[in-house]
C-alpha positions in Angstrom: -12.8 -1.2 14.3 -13.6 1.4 12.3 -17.2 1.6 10.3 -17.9 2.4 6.7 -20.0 5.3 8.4 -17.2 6.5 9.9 -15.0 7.0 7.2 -14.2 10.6 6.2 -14.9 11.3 2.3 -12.1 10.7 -0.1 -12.1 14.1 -1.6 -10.8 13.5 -5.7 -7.7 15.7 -5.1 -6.8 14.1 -2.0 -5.2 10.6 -1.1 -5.8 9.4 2.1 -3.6 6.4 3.8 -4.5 4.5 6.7 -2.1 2.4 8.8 -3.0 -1.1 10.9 -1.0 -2.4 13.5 -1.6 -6.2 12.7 -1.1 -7.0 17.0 -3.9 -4.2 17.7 -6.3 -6.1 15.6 -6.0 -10.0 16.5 -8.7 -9.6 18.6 -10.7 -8.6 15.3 -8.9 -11.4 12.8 -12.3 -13.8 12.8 -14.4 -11.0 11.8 -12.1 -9.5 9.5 -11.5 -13.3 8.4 -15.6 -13.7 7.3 -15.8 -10.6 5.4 -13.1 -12.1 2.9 -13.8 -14.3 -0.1 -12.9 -17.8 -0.4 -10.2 -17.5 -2.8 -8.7 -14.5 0.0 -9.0 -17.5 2.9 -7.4 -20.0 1.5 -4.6 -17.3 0.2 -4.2 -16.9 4.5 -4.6 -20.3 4.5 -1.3 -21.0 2.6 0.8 -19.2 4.4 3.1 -21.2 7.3 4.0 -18.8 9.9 0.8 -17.5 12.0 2.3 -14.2 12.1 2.2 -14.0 8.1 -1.8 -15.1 8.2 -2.6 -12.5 10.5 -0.8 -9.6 8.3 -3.1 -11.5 5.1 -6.4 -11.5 6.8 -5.5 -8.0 8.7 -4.7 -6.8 5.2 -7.3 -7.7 3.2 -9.9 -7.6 6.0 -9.3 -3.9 6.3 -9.0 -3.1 2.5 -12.5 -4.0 2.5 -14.3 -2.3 5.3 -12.5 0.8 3.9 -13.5 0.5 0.4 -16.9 -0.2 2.0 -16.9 3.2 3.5 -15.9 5.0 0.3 -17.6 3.3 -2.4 -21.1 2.3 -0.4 -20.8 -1.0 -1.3 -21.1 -3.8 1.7 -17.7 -5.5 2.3 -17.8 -8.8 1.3 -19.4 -8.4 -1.7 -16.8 -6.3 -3.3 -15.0 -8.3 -6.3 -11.2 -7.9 -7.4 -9.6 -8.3 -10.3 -5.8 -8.2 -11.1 -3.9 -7.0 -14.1 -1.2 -9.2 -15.6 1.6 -8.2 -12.6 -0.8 -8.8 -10.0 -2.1 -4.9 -9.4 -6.0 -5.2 -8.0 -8.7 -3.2 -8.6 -12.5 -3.5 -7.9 -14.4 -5.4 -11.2 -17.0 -2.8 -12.7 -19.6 -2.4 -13.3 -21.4 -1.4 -10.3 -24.9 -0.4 -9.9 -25.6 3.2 -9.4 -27.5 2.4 -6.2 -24.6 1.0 -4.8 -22.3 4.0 -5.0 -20.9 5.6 -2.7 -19.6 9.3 -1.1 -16.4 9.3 -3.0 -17.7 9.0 -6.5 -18.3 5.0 -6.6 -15.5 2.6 -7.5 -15.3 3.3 -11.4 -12.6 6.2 -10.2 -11.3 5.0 -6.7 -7.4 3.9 -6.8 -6.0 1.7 -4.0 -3.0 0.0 -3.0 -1.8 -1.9 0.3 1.7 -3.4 1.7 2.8 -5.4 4.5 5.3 -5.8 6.5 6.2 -7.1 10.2 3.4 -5.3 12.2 1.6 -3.3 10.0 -0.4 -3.1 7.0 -0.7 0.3 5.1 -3.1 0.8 2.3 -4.0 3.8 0.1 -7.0 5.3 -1.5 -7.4 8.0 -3.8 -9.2 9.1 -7.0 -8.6 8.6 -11.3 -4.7 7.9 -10.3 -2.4 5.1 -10.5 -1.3 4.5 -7.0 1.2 2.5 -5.1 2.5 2.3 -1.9 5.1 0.3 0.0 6.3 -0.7 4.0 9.1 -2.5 5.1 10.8 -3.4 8.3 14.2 -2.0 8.7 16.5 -4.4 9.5 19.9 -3.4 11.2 21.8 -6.2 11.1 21.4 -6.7 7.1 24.1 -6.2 4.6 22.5 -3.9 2.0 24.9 -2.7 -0.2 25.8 -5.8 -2.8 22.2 -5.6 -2.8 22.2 -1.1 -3.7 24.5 -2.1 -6.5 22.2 -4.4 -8.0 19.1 -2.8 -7.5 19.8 1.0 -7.8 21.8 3.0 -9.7 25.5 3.9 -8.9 24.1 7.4 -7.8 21.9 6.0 -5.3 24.1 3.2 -3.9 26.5 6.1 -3.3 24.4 8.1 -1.6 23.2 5.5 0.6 27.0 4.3 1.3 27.2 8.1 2.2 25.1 8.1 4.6 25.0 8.6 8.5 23.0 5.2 8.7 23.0 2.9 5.6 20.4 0.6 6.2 18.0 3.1 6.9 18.8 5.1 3.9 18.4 1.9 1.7 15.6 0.9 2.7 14.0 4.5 2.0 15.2 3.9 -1.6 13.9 0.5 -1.8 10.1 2.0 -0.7 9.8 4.3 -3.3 11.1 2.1 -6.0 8.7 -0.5 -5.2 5.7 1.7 -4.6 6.6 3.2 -8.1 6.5 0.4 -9.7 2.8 -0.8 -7.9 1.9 2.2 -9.2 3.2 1.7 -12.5 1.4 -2.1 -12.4 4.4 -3.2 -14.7 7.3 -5.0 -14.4 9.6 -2.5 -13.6 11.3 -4.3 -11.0 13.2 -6.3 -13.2 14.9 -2.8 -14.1 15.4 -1.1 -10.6 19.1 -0.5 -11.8 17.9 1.4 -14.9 16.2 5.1 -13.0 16.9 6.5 -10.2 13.4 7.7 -8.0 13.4 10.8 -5.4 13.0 11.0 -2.2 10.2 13.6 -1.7 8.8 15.6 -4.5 7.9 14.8 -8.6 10.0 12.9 -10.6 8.6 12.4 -15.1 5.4 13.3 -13.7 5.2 11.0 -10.8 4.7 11.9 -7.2 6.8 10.7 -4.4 6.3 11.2 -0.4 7.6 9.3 2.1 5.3 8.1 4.8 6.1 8.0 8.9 4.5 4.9 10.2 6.8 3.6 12.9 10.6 4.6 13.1 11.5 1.0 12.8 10.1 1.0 9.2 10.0 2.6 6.0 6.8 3.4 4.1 6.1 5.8 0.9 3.2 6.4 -1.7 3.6 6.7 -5.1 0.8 8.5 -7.4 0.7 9.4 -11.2 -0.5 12.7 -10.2 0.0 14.9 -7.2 -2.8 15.4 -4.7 -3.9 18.3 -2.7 -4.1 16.8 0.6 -2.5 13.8 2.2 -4.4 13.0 5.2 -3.5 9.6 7.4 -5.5 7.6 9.9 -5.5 4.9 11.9 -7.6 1.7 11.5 -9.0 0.5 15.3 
């Protein structure tokens, strides 16, 4: 498992995005499960399939060593709070003392997603940022769902397409990382904009991310960065 010392420094033009494979880390889950507050625990605790309380413990368990490593501050004492869609961010103010390489956590931006496996989270600087995984799944009918999610354009495109699902799914990332990004509550309006696949779109960056070919991942930032660098949590 990786230590806070270890962590490279988030540079403020760069966004960096680690992936964890939830089954690589079960062997870690108790510690991972002390580091997280009591309020995160009994959130785990809720959930009815094991499988779904591993990804919450691997998922928040790793959020905090790494913001640990860029901010300076020891793991579980960092404090969240959410806005009014749910979007976290660490609760300022904190002691100079306690900051770290990257510029303390006044100005770090993170986000995190889950899904089957793996856990992907996403740091960066003085940006609104949002990132989203899902399992592909091949045997799901995805175009009633296109047409009432995306936009005729996009359902068309993804109707076009060598493999369907795939291509929806790669829609459905971005949309949802957008709007995590955002913090709103855009997704009642998926229909209403159409999002890119690569590239800027009204000032918003888009990049899809290569986790595992079985799934679909992309980060979402209000600005775009100089350097996207990836790495692995063990």
């Amino acid at each position: 498992m990786e230590e806070p010392s270890r962590i490279p420094e988030l540079a403020s033009d760069a966004i960096h995005v680690w992936s964890v494979r939830v089954s690589g880390v079960l062997g870690q889950l108790d510690a991972l499960h002390a580091l997280l507050s009591a309020e995160e625990q009994g959130r785990a605790a809720r959930f009815r399939r094991e499988t779904d309380r591993q990804s919450s413990i691997a998922a928040r368990g790793a959020l905090r060593i790494l913001l640990s490593g860029y901010t300076g501050i020891p793991a579980a004492k960092l404090a969240f709070q959410y806005s009014e869609n749910g979007k976290p961010s660490l609760v300022p103010p904190v002691p100079s003392a306690e900051r770290g390489r990257g510029g303390g956590c006044d100005s770090i931006s993170f986000n995190l997603s889950h899904s089957g496996d793996w856990v992907v989270l996403a740091f960066g600087h003085g940006c609104n940022l949002g990132v989203d995984i899902e399992k592909i799944r091949p045997k799901m009918d995805v175009l009633p769902i296109a047409s009432r999610y995306f936009t005729p354009g996009e359902t068309a495109r993804i109707e076009a397409s060598a493999d369907p699902r795939e291509a929806f799914f790669q829609h459905w990332v971005r949309k949802e990382a957008y709007v995590k990004a955002c913090g709103s509550a855009l997704f009642r309006e998926l229909g209403t904009f159409a999002v890119p696949m690569s590239g800027t779109w009204n000032g918003w960056w888009f990049q899809g991310l290569e986790i595992d070919p079985r799934y679909a991942a992309a980060a979402v930032a209000d600005k775009a960065p100089e350097n996207v660098l990836s790495f692995g949590f063990v």
